[in-house]
BALO-305008 format. One record per residue (C-alpha): residue in three letters; x, y, z. Coordinates in steps of 0.05 Angstrom, whole numbers. Layout:
<pts>
PT     r        X        Y        Z
PT   Ala        X        Y        Z
...
</pts>
This chain:
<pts>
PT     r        X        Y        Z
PT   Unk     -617      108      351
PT   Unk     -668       56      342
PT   Unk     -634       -9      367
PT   Unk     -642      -77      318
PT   Unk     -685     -112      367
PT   Unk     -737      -57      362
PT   Unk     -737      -56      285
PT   Unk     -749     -120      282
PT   Unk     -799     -113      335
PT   Unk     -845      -52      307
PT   Unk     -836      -90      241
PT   Unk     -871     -153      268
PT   Unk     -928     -112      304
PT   Unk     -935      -73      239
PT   Unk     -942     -133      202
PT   Unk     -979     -169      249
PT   Unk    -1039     -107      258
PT   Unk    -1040     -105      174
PT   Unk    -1056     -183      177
PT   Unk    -1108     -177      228
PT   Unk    -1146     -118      193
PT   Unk    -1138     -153      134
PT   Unk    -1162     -219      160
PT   Unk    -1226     -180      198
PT   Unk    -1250     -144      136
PT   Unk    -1241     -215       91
PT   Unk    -1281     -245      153
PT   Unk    -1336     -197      151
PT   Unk    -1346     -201       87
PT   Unk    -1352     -269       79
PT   Unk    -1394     -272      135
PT   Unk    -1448     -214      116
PT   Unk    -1438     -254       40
PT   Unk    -1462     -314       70
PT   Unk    -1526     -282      110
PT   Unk    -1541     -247       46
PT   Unk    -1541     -306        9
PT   Unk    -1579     -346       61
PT   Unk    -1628     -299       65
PT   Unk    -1644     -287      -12
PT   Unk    -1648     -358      -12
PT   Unk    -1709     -360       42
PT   Unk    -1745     -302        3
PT   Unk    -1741     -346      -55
PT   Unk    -1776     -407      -18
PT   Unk    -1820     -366        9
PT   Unk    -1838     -335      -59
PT   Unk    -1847     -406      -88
PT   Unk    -1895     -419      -38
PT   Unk    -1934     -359      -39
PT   Unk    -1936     -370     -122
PT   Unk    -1961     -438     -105
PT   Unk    -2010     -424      -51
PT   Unk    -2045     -373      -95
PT   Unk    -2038     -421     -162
PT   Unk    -2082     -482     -117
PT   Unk    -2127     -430      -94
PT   Unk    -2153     -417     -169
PT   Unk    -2113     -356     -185
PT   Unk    -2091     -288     -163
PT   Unk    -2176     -268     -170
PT   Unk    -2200     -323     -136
PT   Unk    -2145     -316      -86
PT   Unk    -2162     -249      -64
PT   Unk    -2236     -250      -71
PT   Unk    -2232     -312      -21
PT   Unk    -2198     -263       21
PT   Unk    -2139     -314       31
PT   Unk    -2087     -269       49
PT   Unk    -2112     -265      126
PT   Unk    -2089     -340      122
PT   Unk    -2023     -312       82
PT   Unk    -2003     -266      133
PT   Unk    -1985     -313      191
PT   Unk    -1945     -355      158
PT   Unk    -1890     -310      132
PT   Unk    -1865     -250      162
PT   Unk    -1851     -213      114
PT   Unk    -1874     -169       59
PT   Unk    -1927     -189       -8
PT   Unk    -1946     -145      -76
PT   Unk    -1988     -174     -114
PT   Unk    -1994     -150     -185
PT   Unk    -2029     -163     -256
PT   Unk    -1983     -178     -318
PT   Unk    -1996      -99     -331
PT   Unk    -1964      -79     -270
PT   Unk    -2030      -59     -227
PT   Unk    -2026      -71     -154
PT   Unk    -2085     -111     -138
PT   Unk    -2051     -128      -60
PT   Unk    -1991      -90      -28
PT   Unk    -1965     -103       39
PT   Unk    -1905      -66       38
PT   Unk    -1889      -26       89
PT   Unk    -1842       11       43
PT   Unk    -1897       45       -6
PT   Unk    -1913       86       59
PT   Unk    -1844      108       76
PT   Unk    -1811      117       -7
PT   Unk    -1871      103      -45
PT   Unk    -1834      135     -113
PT   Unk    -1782       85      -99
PT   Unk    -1826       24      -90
PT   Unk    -1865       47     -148
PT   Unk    -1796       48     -185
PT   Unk    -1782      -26     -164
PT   Unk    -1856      -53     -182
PT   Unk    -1851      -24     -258
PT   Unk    -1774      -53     -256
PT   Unk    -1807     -121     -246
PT   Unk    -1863     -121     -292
PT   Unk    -1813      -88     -350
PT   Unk    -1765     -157     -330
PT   Unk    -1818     -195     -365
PT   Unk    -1785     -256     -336
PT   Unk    -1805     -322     -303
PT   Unk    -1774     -292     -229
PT   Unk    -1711     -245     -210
PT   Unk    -1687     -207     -161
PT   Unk    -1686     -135     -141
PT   Unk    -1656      -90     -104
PT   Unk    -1675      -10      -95
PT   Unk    -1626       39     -109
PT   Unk    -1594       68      -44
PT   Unk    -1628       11       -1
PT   Unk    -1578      -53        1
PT   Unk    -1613      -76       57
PT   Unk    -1679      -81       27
PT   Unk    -1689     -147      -23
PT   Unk    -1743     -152      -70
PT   Unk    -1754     -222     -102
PT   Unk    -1814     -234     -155
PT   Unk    -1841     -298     -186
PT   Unk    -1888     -292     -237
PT   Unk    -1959     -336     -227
PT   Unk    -1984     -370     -281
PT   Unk    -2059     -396     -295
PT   Unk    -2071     -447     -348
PT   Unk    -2006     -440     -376
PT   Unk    -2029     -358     -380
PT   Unk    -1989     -307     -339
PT   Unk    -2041     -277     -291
PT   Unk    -1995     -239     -256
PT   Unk    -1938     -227     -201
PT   Unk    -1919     -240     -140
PT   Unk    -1870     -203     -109
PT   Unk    -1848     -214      -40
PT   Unk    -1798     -159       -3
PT   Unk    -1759     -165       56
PT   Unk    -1712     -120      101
PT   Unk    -1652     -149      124
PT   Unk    -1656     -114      186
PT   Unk    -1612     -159      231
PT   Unk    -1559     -153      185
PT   Unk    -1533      -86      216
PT   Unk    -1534     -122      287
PT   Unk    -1496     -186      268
PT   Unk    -1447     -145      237
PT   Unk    -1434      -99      300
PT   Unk    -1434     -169      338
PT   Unk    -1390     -203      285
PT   Unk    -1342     -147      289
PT   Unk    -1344     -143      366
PT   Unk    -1330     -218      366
PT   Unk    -1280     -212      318
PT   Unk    -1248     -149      353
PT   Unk    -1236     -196      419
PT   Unk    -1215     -249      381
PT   Unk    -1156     -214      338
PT   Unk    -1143     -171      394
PT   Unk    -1125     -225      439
PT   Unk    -1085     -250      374
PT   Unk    -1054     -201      371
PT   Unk    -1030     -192      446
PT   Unk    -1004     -267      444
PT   Unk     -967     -263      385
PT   Unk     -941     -202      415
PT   Unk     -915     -240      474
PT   Unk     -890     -297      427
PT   Unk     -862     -242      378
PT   Unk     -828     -212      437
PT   Unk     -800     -277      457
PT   Unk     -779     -286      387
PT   Unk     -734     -219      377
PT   Unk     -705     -224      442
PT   Unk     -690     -295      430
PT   Unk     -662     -276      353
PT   Unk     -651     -192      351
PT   Unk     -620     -200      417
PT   Unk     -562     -240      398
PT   Unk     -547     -202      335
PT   Unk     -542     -141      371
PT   Unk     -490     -166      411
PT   Unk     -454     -190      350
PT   Unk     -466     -129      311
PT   Unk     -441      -84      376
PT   Unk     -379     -132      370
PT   Unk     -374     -124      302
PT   Unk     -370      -58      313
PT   Unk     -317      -54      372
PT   Unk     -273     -101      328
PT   Unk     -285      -53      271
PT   Unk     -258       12      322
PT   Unk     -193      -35      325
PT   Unk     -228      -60      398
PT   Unk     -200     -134      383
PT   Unk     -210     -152      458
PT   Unk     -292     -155      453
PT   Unk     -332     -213      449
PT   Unk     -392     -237      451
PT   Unk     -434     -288      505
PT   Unk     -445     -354      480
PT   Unk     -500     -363      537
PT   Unk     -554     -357      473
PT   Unk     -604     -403      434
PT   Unk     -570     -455      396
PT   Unk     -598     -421      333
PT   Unk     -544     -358      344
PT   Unk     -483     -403      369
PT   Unk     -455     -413      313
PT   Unk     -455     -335      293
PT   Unk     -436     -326      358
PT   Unk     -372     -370      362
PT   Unk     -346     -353      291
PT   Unk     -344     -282      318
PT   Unk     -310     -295      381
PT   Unk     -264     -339      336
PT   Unk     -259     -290      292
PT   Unk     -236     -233      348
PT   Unk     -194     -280      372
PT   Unk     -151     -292      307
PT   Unk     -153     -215      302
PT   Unk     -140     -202      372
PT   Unk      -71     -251      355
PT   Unk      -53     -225      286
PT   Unk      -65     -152      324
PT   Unk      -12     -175      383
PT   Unk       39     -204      325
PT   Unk       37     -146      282
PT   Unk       52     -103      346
PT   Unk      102     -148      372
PT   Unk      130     -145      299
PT   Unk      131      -74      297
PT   Unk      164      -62      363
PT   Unk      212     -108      342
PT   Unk      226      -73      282
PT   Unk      227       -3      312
PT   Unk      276      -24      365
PT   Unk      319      -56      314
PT   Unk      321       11      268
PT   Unk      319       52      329
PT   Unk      384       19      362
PT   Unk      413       -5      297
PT   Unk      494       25      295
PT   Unk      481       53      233
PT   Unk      432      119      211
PT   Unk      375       91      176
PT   Unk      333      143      134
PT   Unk      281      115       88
PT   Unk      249      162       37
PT   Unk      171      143       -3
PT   Unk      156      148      -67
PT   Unk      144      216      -63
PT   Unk      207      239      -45
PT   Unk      184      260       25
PT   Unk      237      227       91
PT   Unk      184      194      134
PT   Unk      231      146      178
PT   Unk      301      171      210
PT   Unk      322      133      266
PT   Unk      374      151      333
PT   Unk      441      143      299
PT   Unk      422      178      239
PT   Unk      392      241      275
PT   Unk      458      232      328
PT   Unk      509      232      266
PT   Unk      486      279      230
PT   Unk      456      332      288
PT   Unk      387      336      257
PT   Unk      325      353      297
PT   Unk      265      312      264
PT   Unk      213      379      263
PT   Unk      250      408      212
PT   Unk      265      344      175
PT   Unk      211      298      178
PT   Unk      157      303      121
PT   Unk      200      344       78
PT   Unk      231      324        5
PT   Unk      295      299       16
PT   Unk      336      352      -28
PT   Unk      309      406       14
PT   Unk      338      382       84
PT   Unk      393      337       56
PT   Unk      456      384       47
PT   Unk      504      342       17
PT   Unk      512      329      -55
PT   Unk      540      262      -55
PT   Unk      485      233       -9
PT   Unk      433      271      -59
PT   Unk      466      242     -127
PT   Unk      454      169      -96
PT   Unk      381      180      -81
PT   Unk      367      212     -153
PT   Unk      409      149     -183
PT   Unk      372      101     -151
PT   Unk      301      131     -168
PT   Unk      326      122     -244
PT   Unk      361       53     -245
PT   Unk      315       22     -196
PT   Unk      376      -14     -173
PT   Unk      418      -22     -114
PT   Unk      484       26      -95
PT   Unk      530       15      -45
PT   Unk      592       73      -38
PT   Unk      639      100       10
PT   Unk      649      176       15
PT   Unk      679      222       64
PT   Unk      620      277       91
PT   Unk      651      345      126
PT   Unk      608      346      191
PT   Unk      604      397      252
PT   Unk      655      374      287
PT   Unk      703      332      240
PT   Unk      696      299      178
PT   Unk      672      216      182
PT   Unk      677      169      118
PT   Unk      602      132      112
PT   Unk      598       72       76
PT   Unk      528       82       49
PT   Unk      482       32       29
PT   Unk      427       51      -18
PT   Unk      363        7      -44
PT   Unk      297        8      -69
PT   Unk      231      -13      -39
PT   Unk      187      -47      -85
PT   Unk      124      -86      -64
PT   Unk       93     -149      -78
PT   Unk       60     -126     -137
PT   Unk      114      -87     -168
PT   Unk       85      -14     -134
PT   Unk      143       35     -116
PT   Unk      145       48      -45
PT   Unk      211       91      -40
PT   Unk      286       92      -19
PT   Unk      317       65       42
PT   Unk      396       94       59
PT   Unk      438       60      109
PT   Unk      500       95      135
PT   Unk      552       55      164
PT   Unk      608      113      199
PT   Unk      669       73      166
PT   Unk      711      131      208
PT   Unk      740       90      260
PT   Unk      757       21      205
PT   Unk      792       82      162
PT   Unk      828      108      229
PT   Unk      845       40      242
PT   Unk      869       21      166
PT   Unk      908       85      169
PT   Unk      947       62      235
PT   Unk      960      -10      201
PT   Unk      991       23      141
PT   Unk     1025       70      196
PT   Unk     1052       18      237
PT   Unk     1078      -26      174
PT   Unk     1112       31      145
PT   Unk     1139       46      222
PT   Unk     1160      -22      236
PT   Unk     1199      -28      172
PT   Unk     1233       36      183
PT   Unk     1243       25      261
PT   Unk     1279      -48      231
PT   Unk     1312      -24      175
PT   Unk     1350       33      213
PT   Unk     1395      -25      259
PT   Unk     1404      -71      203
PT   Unk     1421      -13      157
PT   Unk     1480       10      206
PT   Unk     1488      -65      220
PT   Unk     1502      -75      157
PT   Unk     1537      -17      128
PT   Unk     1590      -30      182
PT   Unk     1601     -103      182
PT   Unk     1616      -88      101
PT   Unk     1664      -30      110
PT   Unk     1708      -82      168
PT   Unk     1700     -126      112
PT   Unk     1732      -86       61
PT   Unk     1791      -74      108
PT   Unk     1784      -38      165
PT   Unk     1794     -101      208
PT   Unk     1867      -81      214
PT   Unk     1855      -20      252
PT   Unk     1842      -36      320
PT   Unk     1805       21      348
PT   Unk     1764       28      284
PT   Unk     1744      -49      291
PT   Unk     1724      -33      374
PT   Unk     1689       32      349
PT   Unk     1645       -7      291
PT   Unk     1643      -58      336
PT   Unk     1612      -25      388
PT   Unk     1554        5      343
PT   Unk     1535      -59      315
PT   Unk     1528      -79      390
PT   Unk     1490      -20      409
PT   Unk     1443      -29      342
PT   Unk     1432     -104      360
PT   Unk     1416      -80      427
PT   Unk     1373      -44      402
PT   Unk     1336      -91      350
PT   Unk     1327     -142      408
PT   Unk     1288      -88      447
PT   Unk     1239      -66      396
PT   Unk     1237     -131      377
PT   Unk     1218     -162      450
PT   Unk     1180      -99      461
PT   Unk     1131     -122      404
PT   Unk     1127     -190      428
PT   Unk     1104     -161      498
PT   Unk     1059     -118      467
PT   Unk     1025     -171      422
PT   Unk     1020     -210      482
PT   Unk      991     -166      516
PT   Unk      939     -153      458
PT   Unk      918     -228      454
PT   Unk      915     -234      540
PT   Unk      963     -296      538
PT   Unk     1008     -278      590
PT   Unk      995     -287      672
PT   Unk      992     -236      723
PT   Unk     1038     -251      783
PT   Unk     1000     -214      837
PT   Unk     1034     -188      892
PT   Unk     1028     -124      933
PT   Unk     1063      -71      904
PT   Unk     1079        0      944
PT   Unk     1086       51      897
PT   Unk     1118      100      934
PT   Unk     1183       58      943
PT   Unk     1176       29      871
PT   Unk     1168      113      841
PT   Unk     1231      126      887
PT   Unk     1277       69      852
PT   Unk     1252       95      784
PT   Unk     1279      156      801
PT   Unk     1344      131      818
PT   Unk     1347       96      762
PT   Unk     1338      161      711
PT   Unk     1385      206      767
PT   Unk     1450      203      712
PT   Unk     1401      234      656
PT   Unk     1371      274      705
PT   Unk     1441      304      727
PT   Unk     1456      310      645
PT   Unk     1393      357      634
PT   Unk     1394      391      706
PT   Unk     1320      369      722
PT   Unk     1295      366      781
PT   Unk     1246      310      808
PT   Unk     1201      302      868
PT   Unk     1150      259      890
PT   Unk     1099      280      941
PT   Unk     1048      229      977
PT   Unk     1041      184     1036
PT   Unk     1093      144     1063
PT   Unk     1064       84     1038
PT   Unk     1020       62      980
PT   Unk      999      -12      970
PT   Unk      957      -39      903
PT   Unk      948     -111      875
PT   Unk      984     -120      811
PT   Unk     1053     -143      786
PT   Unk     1112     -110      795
PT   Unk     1156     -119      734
PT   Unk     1096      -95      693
PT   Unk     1073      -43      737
PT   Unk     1135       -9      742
PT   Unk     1149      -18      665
PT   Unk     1090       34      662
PT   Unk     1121       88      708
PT   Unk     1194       84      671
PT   Unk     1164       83      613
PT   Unk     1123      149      637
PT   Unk     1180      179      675
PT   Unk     1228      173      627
PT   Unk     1185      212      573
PT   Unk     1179      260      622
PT   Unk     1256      265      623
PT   Unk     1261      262      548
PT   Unk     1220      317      532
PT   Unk     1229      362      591
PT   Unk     1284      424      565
PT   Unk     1340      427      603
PT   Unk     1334      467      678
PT   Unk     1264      437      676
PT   Unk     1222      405      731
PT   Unk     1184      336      736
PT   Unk     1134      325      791
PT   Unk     1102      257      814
PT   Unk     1035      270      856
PT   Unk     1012      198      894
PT   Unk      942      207      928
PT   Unk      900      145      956
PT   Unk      824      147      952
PT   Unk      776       89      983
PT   Unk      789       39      933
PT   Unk      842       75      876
PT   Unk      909      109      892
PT   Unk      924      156      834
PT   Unk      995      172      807
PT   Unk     1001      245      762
PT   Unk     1063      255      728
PT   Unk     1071      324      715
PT   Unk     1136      354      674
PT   Unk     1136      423      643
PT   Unk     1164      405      579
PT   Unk     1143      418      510
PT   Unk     1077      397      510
PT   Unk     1035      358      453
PT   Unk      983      383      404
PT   Unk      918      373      421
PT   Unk      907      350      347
PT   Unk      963      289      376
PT   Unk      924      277      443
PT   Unk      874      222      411
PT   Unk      942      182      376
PT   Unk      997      179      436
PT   Unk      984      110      453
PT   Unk      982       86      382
PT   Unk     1036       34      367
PT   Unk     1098       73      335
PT   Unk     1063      136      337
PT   Unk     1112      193      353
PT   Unk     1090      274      366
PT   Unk     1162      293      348
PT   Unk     1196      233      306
PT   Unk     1263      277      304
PT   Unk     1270      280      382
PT   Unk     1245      211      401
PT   Unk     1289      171      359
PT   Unk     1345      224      378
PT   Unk     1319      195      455
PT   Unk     1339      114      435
PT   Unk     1256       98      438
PT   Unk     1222       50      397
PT   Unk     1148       81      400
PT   Unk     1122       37      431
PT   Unk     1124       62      516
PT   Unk     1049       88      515
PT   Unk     1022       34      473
PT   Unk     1054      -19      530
PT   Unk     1025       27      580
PT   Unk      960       23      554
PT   Unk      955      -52      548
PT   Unk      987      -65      622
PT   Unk      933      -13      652
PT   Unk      880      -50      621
PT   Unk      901     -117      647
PT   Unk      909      -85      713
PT   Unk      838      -49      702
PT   Unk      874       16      709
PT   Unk      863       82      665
PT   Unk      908      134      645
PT   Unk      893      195      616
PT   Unk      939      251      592
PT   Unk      930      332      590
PT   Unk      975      379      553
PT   Unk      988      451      533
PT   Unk     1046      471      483
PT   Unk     1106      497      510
PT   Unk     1078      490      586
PT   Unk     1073      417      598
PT   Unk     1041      348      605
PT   Unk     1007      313      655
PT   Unk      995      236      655
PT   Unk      934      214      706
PT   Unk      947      142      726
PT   Unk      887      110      760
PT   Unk      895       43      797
PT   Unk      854       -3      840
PT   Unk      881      -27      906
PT   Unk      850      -86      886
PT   Unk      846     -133      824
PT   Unk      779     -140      804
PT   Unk      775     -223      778
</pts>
């Protein structure tokens, strides 16, 4: 591909040779115009003088019959006819009569047919052979002509020189314009190529080219306005990226699936969350309309709504997935542009699942708490109004009400101060008092604490592990976490049963497993043990004197401690709690 430079180049030497030939032919002509001229000019004088030469000599007769033309001849060099006013040749000197007599001939009877005072001729053929006639007059009489002829035979000689001359001299024009034109285009084309190869890069998207500003100060300022230019782009190009890395990172790590749908009806955009909730694999759902890889109705009806009303929808549903069902809050809008063109539909999903799970336990643990209260102060009540009504006066009734209203207070204070621990516990208000603890001697004093109920059910209990075990934590709360475990254990193991507490130390944990084989839980109950109030057989536990609240307190005092706990069941073999604690606190 032919390059600018050399365009402009050829163009110029074009131009340049068309001027020169131009100017050459113009030159020669002007020059063989002016010989021609020149020379008629002489032939004229000459003729003058001839016709006067012969007129002071008495006349063409007298003229010749003095012989005078002997005298004639060495004064002009070139050619005299002499002829009567009826066209005889009384004197010819013409060497042309010899070589095309019919053509002089021609010319003579041309002349004499002029019947003018003098004229010029030229032959037919011959442009290089001038005849010029005068006629010669005697007493006011014409006598005759004279007619004087002349070859310009150096005019073929000057023109070869002429041209030869002028071939040097345009040729060596033409080689130093060629230089300066040279010099020219690379000082111009140059320059422009480089800003039209920059153009070009910047044009691919290339917005790191540029341009040297090393040239002429004509180009500079073409030069720098493109640089500038790449510049800005090369900036705007680096924004817009940073922009759009921004903006993918957001969508792509946003908590919510993000879909967005053009106006087409073809899904173009899905993001992580969207593709994780809802288990999709983007070959089979990108570039596809929406209603033939969407599969729910309720998700469908809000995309066709908003395509008619143009406006905004926001709705909660409930979406049977793979594995469970989840309640979306979905958030649906329109994408309009600046100039009122319809781009499509973008869908949020916000999983709502755990807010529901956690509305559902509020509602659970109201309803809980007010029937875990009203229970005591129902009895409380319903006995203090029956002494009321009399039965003050017998003794062992009053001892035996008495002593349920006791037991019922007893038991209001404890779910009551068990609450207060717990929401302590919640809000991190309350102190550690850090001491060594060795759970091996601490798990043997729980056990002698629960050895009556153990007796009453005929269970059997044995702990197995080192002699010693040492952590970091406190005590009181510690070992509030093993009775409460231990004594579900108890609770829900059947009578003849067996409970078995495994201690092992590892490098920086020692891990406690309490193991019963009891009636197991449901693994449909697993996830909502440690919920506040939450009970896997209501019946049994408030037939046990809990509250429903042991696993939620062991929760809160592992976490403090930076402990886990984690539970395995089967129905109608047995539960295992896995207690994991670090030897020591981590501040």
């Amino acid at each position: 591909m032919m390059t600018y430079r050399k365009k402009l180049f050829f163009a110029l030497i074009t131009l340049i040779i068309v001027v020169l030939i131009a100017l050459g032919i113009l030159l020669g002509n002007l020059f063989k115009n002016s010989y021609v001229q020149a020379f008629n000019e002489q032939i004229q004088k000459e003729t003058t003088f001839i016709a006067h030469y012969i007129q002071e000599h008495g006349g063409i007769h007298s003229f010749l019959d003095q012989n005078n033309t002997v005298d004639l001849k060495p004064l002009i060099d070139s050619n005299v006819t002499i002829l009567t006013e009826e066209g005889d040749v009384l004197y010819d000197s013409n060497e042309e009569k010899i070589e095309h007599p019919n053509r002089h001939a021609q010319v003579l009877q041309q002349i004499v047919k002029a019947q003018g005072q003098e004229g010029y001729e030229v032959p037919e053929g011959k442009v290089d052979f001038h005849y010029y006639w005068q006629v010669i007059k005697t007493d006011d009489e014409i006598e005759g002509y004279i007619v004087h002829s002349s070859e310009i035979s150096i005019i073929e000689q000057m023109n070869k020189q002429m041209w030869q001359i002028l071939t040097i001299s345009l040729g060596a024009a033409l080689i130093i314009i060629l230089m300066l034109g040279s010099m020219i285009t690379k000082r111009y084309a140059r320059p422009i190529e480089a800003a039209t190869m920059t153009a070009i890069e910047l044009a691919q998207g290339n917005y790191r080219a540029r341009t040297s500003e090393t040239y002429s100060a004509e180009t500079k300022m073409l030069i720098t306005s493109l640089n500038i230019l790449a510049r800005n782009l090369e900036e705007a190009q680096i924004s817009r990226e940073m922009h759009q890395d921004r903006l993918e990172t957001l969508i792509e790590n946003i908590g919510s699936g993000v879909i967005f749908i053009d106006s087409k009806s073809y899904i173009t955009l899905i993001n992580r969350e969207y593709k994780r909730l809802f288990k999709v694999n983007p070959i089979h759902f990108m570039f596809r309309s929406y209603y033939e890889v969407i599969e729910f109705e309720e998700i469908i009806s809000i995309i066709e709504e908003i395509f008619r009303t143009e406006q905004i929808i926001k709705r909660q549903m409930k979406l049977p997935l793979e594995s469970e069902s989840r309640h979306f809050e979905v958030y649906g809008a329109p994408i309009i542009g600046n100039h009122d063109e319809w781009n499509g539909i973008l869908l949020i999903f916000h999983d709502i699942t755990e807010l529901k799970r956690l509305e559902q336990i509020r509602k659970d643990f109201v309803a809980n708490v007010s029937h875990e209260l009203k229970t005591p102060i129902t009895s409380i009540k319903g006995f203090s109004e029956t002494l009321l009504d009399g039965a003050l006066h017998d003794e062992e009734t009053l001892r035996s009400f008495l002593t349920i209203i006791l037991e019922e207070s007893d038991r209001l204070q404890v779910l009551i101060q068990e609450l207060l621990n717990l929401s302590k516990m919640e809000q991190q208000v309350f102190v550690l008092n850090r001491q060594d603890v060795d759970l091996i001697q601490m798990l043997t004093d729980i056990s002698m604490m629960l050895s009556t109920r153990l007796e009453e059910k005929q269970l059997t209990l044995d702990i197995v592990g080192p002699n010693q075990a040492f952590i970091e934590g406190d005590l009181s709360r510690i070992k509030q976490v093993f009775i409460n475990l231990m004594s579900n254990a108890v609770n829900y193991t059947l009578t003849g049963g067996a409970i078995m507490v495994c201690v092992k130390e590892e490098e920086d944990t020692v891990i406690v497993e309490i193991q019963d084989n009891g009636i197991g839980i449901e693994p449909k109950e697993l996830p909502r043990i440690f919920e506040r109030f939450y009970r896997v057989d209501k019946a049994r536990s408030r037939d046990s004197g809990g509250t429903g609240l042991g696993l939620a307190i062991v929760k809160h005092i592992l976490e403090v401690h930076h402990g886990k706990v984690k539970v395995e069941s089967t129905v109608g073999v047995g539960t295992t709690f896995t207690v994991t604690l670090y030897k020591k606190l981590h501040t």
